[in-house]
N, C-alpha and C positions, 0 to 999 in steps of 0.2 A: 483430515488435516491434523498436524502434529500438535500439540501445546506449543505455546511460544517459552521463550527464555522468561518473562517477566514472569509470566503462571508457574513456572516451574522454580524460579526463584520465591517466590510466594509460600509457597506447598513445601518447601525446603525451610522454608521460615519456621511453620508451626509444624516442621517435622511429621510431614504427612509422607509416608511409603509410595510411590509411583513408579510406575513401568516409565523404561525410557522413552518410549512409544507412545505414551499415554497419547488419547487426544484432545483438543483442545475444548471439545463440548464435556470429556470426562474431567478435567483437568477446572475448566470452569464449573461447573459442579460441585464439585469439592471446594472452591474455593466461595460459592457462594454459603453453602454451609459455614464457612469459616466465618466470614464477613456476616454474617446475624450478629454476631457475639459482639457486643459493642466493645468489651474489654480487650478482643480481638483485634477490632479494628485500629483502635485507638495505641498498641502496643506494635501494629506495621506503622501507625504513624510518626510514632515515637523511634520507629529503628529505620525511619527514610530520612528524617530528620537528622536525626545524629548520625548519620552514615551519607545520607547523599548519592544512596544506591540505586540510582536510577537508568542504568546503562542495559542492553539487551544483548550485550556480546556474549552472553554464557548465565547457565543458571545458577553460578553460583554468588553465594552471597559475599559482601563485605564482612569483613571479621569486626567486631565490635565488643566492646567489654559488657557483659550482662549486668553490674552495679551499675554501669552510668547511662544504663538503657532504661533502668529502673528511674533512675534520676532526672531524666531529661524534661523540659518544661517546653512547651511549643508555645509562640508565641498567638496569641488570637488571630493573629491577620497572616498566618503561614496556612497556606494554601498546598498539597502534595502536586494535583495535578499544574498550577502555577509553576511549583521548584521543577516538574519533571517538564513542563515545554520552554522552561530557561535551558533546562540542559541540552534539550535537542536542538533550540535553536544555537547555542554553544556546539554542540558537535556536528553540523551542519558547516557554523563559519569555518572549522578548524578541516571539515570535507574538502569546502569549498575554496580556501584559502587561494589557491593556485587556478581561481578558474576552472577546475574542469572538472565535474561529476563524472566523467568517463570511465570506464574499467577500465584499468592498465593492465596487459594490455587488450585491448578490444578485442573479445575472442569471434572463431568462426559464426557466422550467424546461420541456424538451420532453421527451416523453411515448414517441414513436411510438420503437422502436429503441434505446432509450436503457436505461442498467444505473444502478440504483440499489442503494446499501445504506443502511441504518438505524440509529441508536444512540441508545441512552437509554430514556425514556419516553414515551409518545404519547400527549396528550388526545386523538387522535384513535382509538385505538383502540388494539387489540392487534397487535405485529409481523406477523401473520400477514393482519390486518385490512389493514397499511398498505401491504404486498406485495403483498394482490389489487389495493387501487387503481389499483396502476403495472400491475397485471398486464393490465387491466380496459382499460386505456388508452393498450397497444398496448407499453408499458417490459416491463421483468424485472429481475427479482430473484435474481442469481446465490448460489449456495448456501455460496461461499466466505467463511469469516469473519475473513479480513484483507483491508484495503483497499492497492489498487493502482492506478495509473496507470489501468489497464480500466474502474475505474468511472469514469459520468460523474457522479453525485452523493451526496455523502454525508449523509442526512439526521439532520438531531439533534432530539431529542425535546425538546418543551418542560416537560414535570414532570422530578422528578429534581435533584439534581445540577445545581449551574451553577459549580463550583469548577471546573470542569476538569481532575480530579486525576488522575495517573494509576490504571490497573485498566483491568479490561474495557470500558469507557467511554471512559476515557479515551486508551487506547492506540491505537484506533480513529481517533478525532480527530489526533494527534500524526502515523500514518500518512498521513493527508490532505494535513495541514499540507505534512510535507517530502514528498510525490511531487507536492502543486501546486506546490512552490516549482519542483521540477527539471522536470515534463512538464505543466504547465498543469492537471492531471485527478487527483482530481474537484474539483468546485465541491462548498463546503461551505456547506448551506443551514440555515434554522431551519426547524423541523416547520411556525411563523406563513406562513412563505413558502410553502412548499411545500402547502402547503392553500386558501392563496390561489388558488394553480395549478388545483390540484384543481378547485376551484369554478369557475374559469373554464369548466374542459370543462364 
């Protein structure tokens, strides 16, 4: 598994040399070394604060002025992982805005090798119904129940809920969202689509 953008933005930080391939146990590694150093730590705290760089669309970093990096005072009750699940549930509304987590536009769905998960409710059947299908036709249905860059599709149920709100529903979705943004995967289909699929085989 690759390094993520965040790792790689990090290691970019204290100007650490990496392969673009690095991977993410090398990559964490290096970064735990880093993070001993309290002056270390305290110095990415200082440059998430005055920057606000909390995004995973690429590892590169926010430009910042090195004097007023030096200068900056965080306040006692600024919390990093706090400011970073404000921003994602900010870029989650601004996903979501339009109702639809979907990929535009919904690409081919392939069957043979491929990891699907499930969320919601299914006119088509019961979770266990809708697992054999992929099962049936070569996909799987891994057991894990959070969604990860591994899957390649996340399917949503069409009864149910179309608020998007968060819960178990909806935190499944929001997962999709930010690991398509940073690693292309999964594709997040309508149960409509994916049945379509279905019917083709």
């Amino acid at each position: 598994m690759k390094a993520t953008n965040r790792q790689k933005k990090l290691l970019g930080f204290f100007k650490v040399r990496y392969s673009p391939n690095i991977s993410a146990g090398a990559a964490g590694w290096e970064i735990g070394a880093i993070m001993q150093d309290e002056e270390c730590r305290e110095r990415w705290r200082r440059y998430l604060y005055l920057t606000k760089d909390f995004d995973s669309d690429s590892p590169a970093l926010t430009p910042f002025d090195e004097a007023k990096l030096q200068l900056v005072e965080i306040p006692e009750d600024w919390s990093a992982s706090d400011a970073m699940q404000q921003f994602r549930d900010e870029l989650i509304a601004v996903e979501l805005a339009d109702s639809s987590p979907f990929d535009q536009p919904q690409p081919p769905v392939e069957f043979n090798g491929k990891s699907f998960m499930f969320t919601g409710k299914f006119s088509f059947g019961t979770r266990k119904e809708c697992q054999a299908a992929v099962n049936d036709r070569g996909g799987y249905t891994p057991s894990q129940k959070s969604v990860s860059r591994e899957i390649d599709y996340l399917v949503i149920g069409a009864e149910g809920s179309k608020a998007w709100k968060r819960g178990s529903y909806g935190n499944k979705i929001e997962a999709a969202i930010l690991s398509r943004r940073e690693h292309g995967t999964p594709a997040i289909i309508s149960e409509e689509h994916w049945l379509s699929q279905i019917q083709k085989g």
